[in-house]
N, C-alpha and C positions, 0 to 999 in steps of 0.2 A: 580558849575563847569562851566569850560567856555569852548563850542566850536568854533574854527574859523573855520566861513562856506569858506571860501575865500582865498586862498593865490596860490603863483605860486614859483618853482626852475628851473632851468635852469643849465648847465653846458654848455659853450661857445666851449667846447675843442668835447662835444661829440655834441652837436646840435647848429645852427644858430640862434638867434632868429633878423629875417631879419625886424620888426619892429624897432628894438632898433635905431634909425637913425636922425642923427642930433644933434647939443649944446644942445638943450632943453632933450633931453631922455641921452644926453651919461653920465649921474650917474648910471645908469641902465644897462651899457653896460662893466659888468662883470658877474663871475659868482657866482650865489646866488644856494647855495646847502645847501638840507636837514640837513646838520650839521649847517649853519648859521640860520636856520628858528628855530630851536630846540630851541638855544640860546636864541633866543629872545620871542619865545613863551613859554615856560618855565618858563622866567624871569617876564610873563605875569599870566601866571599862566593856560594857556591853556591844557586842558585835552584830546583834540581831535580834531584833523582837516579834513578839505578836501582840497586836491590840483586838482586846474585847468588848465585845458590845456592852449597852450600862442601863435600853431603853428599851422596850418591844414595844419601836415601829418600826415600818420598813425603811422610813428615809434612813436613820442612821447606819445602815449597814452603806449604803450610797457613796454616804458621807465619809465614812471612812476608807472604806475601799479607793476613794481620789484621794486621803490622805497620804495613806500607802503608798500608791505611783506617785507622789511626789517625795517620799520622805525615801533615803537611802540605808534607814535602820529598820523602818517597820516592813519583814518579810512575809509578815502575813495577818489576816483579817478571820478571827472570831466572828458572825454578824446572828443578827436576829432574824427569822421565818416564820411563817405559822404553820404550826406541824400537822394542824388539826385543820386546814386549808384542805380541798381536793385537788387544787392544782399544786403541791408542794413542787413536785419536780419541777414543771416548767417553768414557778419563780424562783428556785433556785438556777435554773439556767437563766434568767434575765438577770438576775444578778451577775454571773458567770460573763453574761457579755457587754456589761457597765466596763465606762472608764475606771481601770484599775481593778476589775472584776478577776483577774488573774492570778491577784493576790489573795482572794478568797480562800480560806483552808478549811473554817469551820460554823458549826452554827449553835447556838445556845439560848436557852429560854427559860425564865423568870422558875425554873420549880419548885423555889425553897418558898418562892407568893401564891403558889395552887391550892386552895382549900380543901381540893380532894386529891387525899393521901395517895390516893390510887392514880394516879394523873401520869404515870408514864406508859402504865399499860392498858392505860387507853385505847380501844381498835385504830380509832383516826391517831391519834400519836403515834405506834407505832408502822401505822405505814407512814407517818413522818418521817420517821426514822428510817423506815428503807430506803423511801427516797433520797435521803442524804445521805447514807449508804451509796446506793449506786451513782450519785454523781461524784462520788472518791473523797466525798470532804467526811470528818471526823462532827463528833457531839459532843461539847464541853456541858459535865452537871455542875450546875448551882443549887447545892440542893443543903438542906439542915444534917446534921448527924440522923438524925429520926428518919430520914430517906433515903439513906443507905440501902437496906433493904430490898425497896423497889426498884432503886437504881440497880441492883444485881438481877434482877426479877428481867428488867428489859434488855439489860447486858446480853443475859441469859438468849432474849425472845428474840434479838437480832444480832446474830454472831457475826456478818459481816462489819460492823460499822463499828468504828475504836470508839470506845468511851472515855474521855478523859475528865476524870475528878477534881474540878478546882478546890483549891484552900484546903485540902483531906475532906472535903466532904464538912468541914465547920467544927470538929471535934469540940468538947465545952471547957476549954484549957483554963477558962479562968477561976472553976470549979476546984479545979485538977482531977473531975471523974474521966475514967479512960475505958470502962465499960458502961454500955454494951457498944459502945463508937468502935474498940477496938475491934471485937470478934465479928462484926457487920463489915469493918474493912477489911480484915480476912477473908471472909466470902467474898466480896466483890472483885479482891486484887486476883483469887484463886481461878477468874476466868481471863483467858490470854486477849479477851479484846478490850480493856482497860489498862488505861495507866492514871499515872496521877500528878498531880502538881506541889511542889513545896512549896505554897503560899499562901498567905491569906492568913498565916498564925499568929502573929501580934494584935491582929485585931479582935479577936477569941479568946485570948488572955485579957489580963488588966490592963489598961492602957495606959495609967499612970505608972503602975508597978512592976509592970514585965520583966520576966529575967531570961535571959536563955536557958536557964535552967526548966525553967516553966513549961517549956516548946520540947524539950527533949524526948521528954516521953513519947509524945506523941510521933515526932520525927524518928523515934529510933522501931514506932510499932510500922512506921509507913515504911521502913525501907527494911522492915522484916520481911513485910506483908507484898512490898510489888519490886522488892531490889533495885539499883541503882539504874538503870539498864529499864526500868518503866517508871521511873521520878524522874522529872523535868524542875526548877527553879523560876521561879515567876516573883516578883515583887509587891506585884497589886497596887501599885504606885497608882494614884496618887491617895488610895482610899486607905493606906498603911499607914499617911500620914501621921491617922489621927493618931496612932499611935510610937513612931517610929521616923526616922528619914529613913531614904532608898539606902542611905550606906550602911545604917544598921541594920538594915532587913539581910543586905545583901554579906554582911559579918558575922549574922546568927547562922545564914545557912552555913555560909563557909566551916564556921565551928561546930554545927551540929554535926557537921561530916566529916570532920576531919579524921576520923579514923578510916575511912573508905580512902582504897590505894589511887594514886593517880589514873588509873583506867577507870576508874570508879565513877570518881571526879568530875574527869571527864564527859560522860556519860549521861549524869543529873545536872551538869550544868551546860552542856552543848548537846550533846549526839542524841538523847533519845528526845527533845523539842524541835531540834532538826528532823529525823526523822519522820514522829509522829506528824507533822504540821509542813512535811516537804516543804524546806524552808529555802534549800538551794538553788532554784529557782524556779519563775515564772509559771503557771501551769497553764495550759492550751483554755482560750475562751474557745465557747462553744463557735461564735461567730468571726474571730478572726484570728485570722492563719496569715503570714506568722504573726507572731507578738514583737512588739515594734519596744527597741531598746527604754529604760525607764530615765528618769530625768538624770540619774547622775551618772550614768551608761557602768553602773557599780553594784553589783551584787554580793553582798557578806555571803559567806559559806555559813552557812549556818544552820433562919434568915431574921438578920438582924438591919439587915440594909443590902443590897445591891452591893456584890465585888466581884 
């Protein structure tokens, strides 16, 4: 079974996404909805997703969290918070008890756009972090290769709460420099409450020119560095476009791994974004007990720009 840890919908008519700006993003700059993601994931063969936030406000986590309870693929919701809020916890429980709140898994926030370097160990950010810590949900980093670093720094400063690295962290593949991104993802992967994602790498190479060869490197430092067993498969659909369809994103990983045994396999492309993102089902809202069957009464077992 395949889960995509990674992808993002938008609807242009009900939200802005104020990133989308310039020749270079405007293939981007319509709207990609749950029925377009279906098609193509589908066609992939995906059994289960999670969708990531793309915007820090709060409506979008709203937004999609009602996606979610209606859509029979997406298992779970990414959303955005404010870490640096005093009431972090209790909006994350009004989140928690929104239509579709139960699909909630994780929370993530713009840090590859922070002007200061130091921005995760922040005092208010990290009791962000506990807070979402203790409500059982996970922290997806968006952050530059350059923030590696700090990202280990708060890994470090809150060992309860999983860290999950989207894209490797942004490595500069289209360089083909692989230090110091490598040896900084070493440190990070060396602490057990981090994993990572296989995504987001076509768009950090060339976009006209990409090979899978290109990607290798870096795919073979990431499952040195956190083994099959803390790598999850994300597509980043629809932001991969610019470089890529879903079927070739989802052909690079296939072959970048292909030496890893079927347990392996397994692993990076189901069990450990299961897992990580309790994707099996439903998690208890804070305010209702039980949780009432979802629309298709079907549960799958399962910074250069905003990704």
């Amino acid at each position: 079974m395949l889960v995509d840890a990674h992808h993002h919908v938008w609807d242009l008519r009900v939200r802005d996404q104020d990133w989308i700006a310039g020749a270079e993003l405007a293939p981007l700059r319509r709207n990609f909805l749950v029925s377009d993601y279906e098609l193509v994931a589908a066609a992939a063969g995906v059994t289960a997703s999670v969708v990531v936030q793309t915007v820090t406000v709060p409506g979008e986590t709203s937004e999609l969290l009602e996606l979610a309870d209606a859509s029979a693929l997406i298992a779970g919701v990414v959303g955005w918070v404010d870490l640096t809020a005093g009431d972090v916890a209790d909006r994350l429980a009004a989140l928690r008890a929104l239509p579709g709140g139960s699909w909630l898994r994780g929370v993530r926030h713009q840090v590859q756009s922070e002007p200061d370097p130091g921005w995760l160990m922040r005092p208010d950010v990290l009791r962000g972090l506990r807070a979402v810590a203790a409500e059982g949900l996970v922290y997806d980093l968006v952050i530059t290769s350059g923030q590696l670093p700090v990202s280990a720094r708060a890994a470090s400063a809150v060992p309860g709460l999983t860290f999950v690295l989207d894209h490797l962290g942004k490595p500069p593949i289209a360089s083909g420099q692989i230090e110091p991104w490598a040896s900084d993802l070493r440190r990070l992967a060396a602490l057990p409450n981090t994993v990572a994602k296989l995504s987001g790498l076509v768009t950090e190479a060339d976009w006209k020119r990409w090979q899978r060869g290109d990607l290798r490197p870096y795919a073979e430092a990431a499952l040195e560095s956190f083994g099959p067993s803390r790598l999850m498969f994300g597509s980043d659909w629809p932001v991969c476009t610019l470089a890529a369809s879903y079927d070739d994103v989802r052909r690079a990983a296939l072959d970048l791994t292909a030496a890893l045994s079927p347990a392996e396999r397994d692993a990076l492309f189901h069990g450990s974004a299961t897992r990580t993102y309790r994707l099996s089902q439903p998690l208890p809202s804070p305010s209702l007990s039980p949780l009432p069957e979802r629309r298709s009464g079907i549960r799958p077992s399962i910074c250069r720009f905003v990704q």
